[in-house]
C-alpha positions as CSV (number, residue, x, y, z in Angstrom):
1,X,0.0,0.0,0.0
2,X,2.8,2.4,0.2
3,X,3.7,5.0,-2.3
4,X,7.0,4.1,-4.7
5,X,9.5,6.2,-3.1
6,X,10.1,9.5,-5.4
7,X,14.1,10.5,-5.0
8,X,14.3,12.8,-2.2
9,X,16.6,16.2,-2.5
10,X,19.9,15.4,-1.6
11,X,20.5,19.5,-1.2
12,X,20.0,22.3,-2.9
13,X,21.9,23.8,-6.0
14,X,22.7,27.9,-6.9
15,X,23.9,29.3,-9.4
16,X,26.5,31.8,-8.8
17,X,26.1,33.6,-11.4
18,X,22.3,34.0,-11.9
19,X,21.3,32.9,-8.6
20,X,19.0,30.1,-9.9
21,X,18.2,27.7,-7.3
22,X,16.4,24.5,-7.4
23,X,16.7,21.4,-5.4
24,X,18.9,18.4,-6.9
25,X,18.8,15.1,-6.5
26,X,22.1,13.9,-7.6
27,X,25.2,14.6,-7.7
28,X,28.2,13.1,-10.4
29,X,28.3,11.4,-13.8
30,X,25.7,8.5,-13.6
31,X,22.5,9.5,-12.7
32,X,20.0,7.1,-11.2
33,X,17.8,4.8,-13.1
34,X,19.3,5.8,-16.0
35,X,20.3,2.7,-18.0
36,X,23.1,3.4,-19.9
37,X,23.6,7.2,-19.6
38,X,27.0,8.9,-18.6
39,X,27.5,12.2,-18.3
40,X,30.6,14.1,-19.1
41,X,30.7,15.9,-16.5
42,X,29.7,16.1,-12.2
43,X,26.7,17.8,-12.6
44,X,24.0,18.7,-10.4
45,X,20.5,16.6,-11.2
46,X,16.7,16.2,-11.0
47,X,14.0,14.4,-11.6
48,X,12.1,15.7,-14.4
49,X,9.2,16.9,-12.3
50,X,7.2,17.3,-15.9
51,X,7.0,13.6,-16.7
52,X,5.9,10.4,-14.3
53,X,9.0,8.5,-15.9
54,X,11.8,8.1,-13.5
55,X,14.7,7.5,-16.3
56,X,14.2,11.5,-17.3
57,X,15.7,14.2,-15.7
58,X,16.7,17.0,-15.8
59,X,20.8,18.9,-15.6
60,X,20.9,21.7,-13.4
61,X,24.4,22.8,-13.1
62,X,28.1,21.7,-12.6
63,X,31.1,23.4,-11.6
64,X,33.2,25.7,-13.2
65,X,36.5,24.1,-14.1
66,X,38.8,26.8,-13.4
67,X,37.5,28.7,-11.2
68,X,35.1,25.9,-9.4
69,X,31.7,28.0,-8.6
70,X,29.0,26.4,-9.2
71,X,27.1,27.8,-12.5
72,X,23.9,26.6,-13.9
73,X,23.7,25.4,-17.8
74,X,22.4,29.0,-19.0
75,X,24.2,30.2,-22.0
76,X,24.2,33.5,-20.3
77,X,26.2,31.1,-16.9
78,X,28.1,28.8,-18.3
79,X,29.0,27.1,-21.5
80,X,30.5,23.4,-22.3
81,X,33.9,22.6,-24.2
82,X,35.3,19.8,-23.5
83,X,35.0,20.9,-19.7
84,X,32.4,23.5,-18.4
85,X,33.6,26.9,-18.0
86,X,31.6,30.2,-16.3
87,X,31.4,33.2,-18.3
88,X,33.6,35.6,-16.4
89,X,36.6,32.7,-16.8
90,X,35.9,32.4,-20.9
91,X,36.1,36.1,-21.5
92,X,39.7,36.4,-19.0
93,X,40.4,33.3,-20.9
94,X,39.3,34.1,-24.6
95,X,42.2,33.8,-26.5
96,X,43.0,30.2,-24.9
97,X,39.8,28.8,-26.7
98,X,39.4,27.9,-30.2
99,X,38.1,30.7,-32.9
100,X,34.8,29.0,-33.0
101,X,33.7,30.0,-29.1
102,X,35.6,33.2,-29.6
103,X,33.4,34.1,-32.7
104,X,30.1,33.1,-30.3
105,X,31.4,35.0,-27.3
106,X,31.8,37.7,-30.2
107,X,27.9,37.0,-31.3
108,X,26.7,36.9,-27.2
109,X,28.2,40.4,-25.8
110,X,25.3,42.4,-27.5
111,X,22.6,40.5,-26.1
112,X,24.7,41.1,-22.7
113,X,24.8,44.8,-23.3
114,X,21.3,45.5,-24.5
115,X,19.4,43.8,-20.5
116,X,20.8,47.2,-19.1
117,X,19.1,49.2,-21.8
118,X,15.6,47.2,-21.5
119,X,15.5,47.5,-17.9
120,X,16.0,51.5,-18.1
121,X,13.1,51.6,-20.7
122,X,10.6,49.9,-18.6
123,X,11.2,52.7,-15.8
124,X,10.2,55.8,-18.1
């Protein structure tokens, strides 16, 4: 008669950067009841709370790899190459990374520089 035991919070995860926050799960490469899935990274995990199937969840975060604060996945965070890196240690970092995520750093700093600029608008 009892319930099947949903996976209870194993702590809580923030983002340093954004200051998402959401409870996770797990923590490391191999989530639970996931068959065959490895990550390739320690990342912070949930259940997917949108779907009754327990295989699925969902990656929160993971940890900077040179500077080791926590960051969530957000392009605006963090992005993935090979390791995952925060923002702030790509851009002081920039010309140690291939053309290709230079040229997309390139593309993101306008949308960066245009939030100020909506945020002023909405006050007038």
């Amino acid at each position: 008669m009892d319930a099947p035991k949903e996976a209870q919070p194993t702590g809580e995860f923030k983002c340093q950067l954004c200051g998402l926050t959401a409870p996770y799960t797990y923590y490391g490469q191999k989530p639970p009841n996931t068959r065959s899935i490895v990550l390739l990274e320690e990342s912070y995990v949930m259940k997917d709370p949108f779907t009754p199937d327990k295989d699925k969840f969902l990656i929160l975060g993971s940890h900077c790899s040179l500077c080791s604060r926590s960051v969530c996945i957000g392009t605006e965070c963090s992005l993935f190459y090979s390791k995952r890196f925060c923002l702030p240690c790509v851009n002081e970092n920039l010309k140690a990374f291939p053309l290709e995520i230079q040229e997309d750093m390139d593309k993101r700093k306008p949308q960066q520089k245009s939030f100020p600029c909506k945020k002023a608008d909405t006050q007038t």
